[in-house]
Residue, then its C-alpha position, 0 to 999 in steps of 0.5 A: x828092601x831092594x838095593x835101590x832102596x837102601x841106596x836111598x835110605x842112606x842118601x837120606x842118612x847122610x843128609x840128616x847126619x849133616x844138616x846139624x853140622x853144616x855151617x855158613x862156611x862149610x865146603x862138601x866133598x861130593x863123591x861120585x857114582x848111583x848113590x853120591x847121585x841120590x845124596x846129590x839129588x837130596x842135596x838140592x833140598x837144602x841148597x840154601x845152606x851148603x855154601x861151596x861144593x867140591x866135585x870128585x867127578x865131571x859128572x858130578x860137577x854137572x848133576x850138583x850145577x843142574x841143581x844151582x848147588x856151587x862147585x868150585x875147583x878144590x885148589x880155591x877152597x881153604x878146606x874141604x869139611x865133609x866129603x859124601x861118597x859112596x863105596x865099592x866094598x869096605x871092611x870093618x876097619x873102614x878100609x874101602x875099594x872105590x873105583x868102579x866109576x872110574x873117579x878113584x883118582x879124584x875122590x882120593x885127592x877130595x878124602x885126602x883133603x877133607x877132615x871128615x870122610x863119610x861113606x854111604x853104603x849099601x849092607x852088600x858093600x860090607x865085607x871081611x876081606x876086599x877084594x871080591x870086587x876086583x880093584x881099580x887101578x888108574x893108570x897112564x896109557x903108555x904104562x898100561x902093559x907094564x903095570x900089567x905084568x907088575x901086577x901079576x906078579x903081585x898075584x892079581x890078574x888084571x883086566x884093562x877096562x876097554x871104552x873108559x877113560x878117566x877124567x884125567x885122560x888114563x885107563x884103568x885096570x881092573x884086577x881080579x881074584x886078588x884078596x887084600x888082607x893087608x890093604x895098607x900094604x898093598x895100597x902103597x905096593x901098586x902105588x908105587x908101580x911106576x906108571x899107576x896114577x893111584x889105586x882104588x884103595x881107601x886104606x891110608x885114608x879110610x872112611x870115619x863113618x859108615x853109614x850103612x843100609x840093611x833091612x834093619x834101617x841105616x846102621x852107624x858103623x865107625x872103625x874097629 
């Protein structure tokens, strides 16, 4: 199966995985990127039942509202039942990088919030040290040479993502050769680098399933 393919067959799983949940009430988190995109494109088929939506992006706010799915701000919802989105590289603990559509700092207020964290992906995404994707790190524009040098210091070698600004208005770094075997750890170090909005690690708040799509059909996986 192509990549395309399992993208797909994970949008169908999440869909499936869903629909007995879903009741009158229920709010969804929708993340961002090409496969929260074909979750949202399947969302639409059974719009009838999914009350509220929450949107991690501008981008998907606009895809959701082009199916008349409703979206509404995080701050006029009580809470956030499910929230849908896909993943850059994730471990077997679940622990993730998201970031590489540039909505890290979203989808981690939208994880935040929700009781439920469901994460699609891909069987490339699965891997057992982060960081051979190189992590995100959104950061405020007149920090960006500061949290630079910091992050050198922590081993990285930070790359600044010309073109991209966030929906927030702030740049991101991107940093590379930097594996991560203590993601917890390393999430609140470069959290806590003056100047960074947030980083691309899900590890405080990981996933609590993975749905992931192999040549063997959508696997189930859950923390180890």
């Amino acid at each position: 199966m192509s990549q395309e393919q399992l993208k797909q067959a994970v949008a169908d799983a999440a869909l499936d995985y869903l629909r007995p949940l879903l009741e009158n009430d229920s709010v969804l988190g929708i993340g961002t990127g090409s496969t929260a995109n074909l979750f949202i494109d399947r969302l639409a088929g059974i719009k009838g039942l999914v009350n509220a939506t929450v949107a991690s992006s501008e981008a998907s706010a606009a895809r959701l509202k082009s199916h008349g799915i409703p979206v509404y701000d995080l701050n006029t919802v009580d809470q956030v039942d499910f929230y849908v989105d896909g993943a850059d590289e994730s471990n077997a603990a679940l622990q993730l990088i998201k970031g590489g559509g540039a909505a890290l700092t979203r989808e981690k207020i939208v994880a935040a919030v929700a009781a439920k964290f469901i994460c699609i992906a891909d069987e490339s995404k699965l891997v057992h040290t982060l960081g051979q994707f190189p992590l995100p790190v959104e950061v405020i524009p007149m920090a960006r040479s500061h949290v630079a040098r910091e992050l050198v210091k922590l081993g990285g070698d930070p790359v600044y993502r010309e073109g991209v600004v966030t929906d927030n208005g702030n740049v991101i770094l991107d940093v590379y050769n930097f594996p991560i075997p203590q993601p917890l750890a390393m999430e609140q170090k470069i959290n806590n680098i003056t100047g960074v909005v947030t980083n691309g690690l899900f590890a405080l708040r990981p996933a609590d399933v993975l749905l992931l799509g192999t040549s063997q059909g959508v696997k189930t996986l859950h923390a180890q």
